[in-house]
N, C-alpha and C positions, 0 to 999 in steps of 0.2 A: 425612569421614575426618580425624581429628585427627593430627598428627606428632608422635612421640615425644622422647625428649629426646637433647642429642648427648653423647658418651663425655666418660668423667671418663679420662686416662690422662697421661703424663708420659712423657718418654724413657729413664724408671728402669723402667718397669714392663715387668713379667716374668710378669706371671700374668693372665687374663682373665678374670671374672664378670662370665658373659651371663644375662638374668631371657627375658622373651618380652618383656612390654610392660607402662606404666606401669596402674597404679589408680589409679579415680577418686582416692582418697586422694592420692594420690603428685601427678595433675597438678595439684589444688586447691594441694601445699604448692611443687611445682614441682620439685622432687627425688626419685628414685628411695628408693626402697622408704619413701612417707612412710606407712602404715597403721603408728598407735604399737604395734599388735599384730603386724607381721610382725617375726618374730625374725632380721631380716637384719642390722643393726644391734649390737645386742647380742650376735650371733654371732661378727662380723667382729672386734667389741671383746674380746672373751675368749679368741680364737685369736690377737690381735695386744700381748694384755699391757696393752691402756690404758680409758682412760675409756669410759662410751658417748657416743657423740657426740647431742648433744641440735638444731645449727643444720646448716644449711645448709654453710657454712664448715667445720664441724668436720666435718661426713662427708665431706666432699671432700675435706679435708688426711688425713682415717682410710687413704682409697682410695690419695693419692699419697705421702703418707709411708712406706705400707708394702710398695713398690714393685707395686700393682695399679693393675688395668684396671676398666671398668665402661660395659657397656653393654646394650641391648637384642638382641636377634635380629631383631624386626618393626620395621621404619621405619616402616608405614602397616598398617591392617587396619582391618576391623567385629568390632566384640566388645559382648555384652553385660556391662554393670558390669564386674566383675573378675576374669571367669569366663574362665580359657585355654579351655574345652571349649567356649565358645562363639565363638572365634576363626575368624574366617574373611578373606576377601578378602586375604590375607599378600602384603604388598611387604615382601621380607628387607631386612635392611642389606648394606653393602659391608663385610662381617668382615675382607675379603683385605686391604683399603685400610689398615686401623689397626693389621694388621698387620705391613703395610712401615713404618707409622708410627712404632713400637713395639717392643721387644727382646721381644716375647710370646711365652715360650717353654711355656705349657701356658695350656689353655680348660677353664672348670668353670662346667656348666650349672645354672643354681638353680631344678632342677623337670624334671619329664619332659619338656613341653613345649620350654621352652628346646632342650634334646637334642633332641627328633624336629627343632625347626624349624630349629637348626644343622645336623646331619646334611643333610638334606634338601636345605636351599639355600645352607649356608657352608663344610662341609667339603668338598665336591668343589673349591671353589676354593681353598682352605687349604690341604689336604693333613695338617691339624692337627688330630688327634683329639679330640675332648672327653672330660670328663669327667662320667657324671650322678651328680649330688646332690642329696640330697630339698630337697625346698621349704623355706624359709623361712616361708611362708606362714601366717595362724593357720589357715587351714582343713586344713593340714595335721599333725593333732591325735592322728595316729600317734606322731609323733616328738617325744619333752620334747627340751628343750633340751637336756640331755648326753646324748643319740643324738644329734641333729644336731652337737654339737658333735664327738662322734667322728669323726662322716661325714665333715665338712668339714677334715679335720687338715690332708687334703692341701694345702686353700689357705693354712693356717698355715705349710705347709714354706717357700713361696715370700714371704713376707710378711717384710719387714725389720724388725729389732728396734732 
């Protein structure tokens, strides 16, 4: 079982985007949502007014500059490739922990799964409702980019300009 990566978050942040767990993509580049096809990225950048971020560096400063969080649901699990539906053996995170950590005042789940594995094992101890929002994902090829950018306004509300 591989371990997933630790939160991106600052003492500014106010908003939380949880995924489930990284892709093969993502652990090879070592950063969260590294597939140049998921439109997490360029999402984040168009609700927040700036660049896309192309390094490492620069999506982490996207994340704390515009006072967010970022992190996974699943610390440990078996999954094949980069399939949520084939997610099994789930050790959640400590969601409660980073939220004493943190002024987190709303959670927005990026995909169904995210939600059900929140619900299930983070909101009983949170007490903090999420939010679901369709996937980022390219496989999720229901949604062009301005549906999902509609969907995701709400994390624009909380994002500093």
């Amino acid at each position: 079982m591989q371990k997933g990566f630790d939160p991106v978050y600052s003492g500014s942040s106010r908003a939380l985007i949880l995924g489930t767990w990284p892709s093969p993509r993502s652990f090879a580049m070592g950063f969260y949502y590294g597939h140049r096809q998921n439109r997490f990225w360029p999402l984040l950048a168009a609700l927040g007014g700036c660049a896309v971020p192309g390094t490492i560096p620069e999506r982490r400063a996207l994340i704390l500059e515009h006072g967010l969080a970022l992190w996974d649901t699943i610390e440990q699990c078996t999954i094949t490739g980069s399939s949520d539906a084939s997610i099994r053996d789930v050790s959640a995170r400590d969601i409660a922990w980073l939220l004493r950590e943190a002024p987190i005042e709303a959670v927005f789940c990026n995909g169904a799964k995210a939600y059900e594995i929140y619900m299930k094992y983070q909101y009983p101890q949170t007490g903090l409702a999420a939010v679901r929002l369709p996937s980022t994902s390219p496989a999720n090829a229901a949604f062009s980019f301005e549906k999902l950018k509609a969907c995701w306004q709400p994390v624009g509300a909380y994002m500093k300009r």
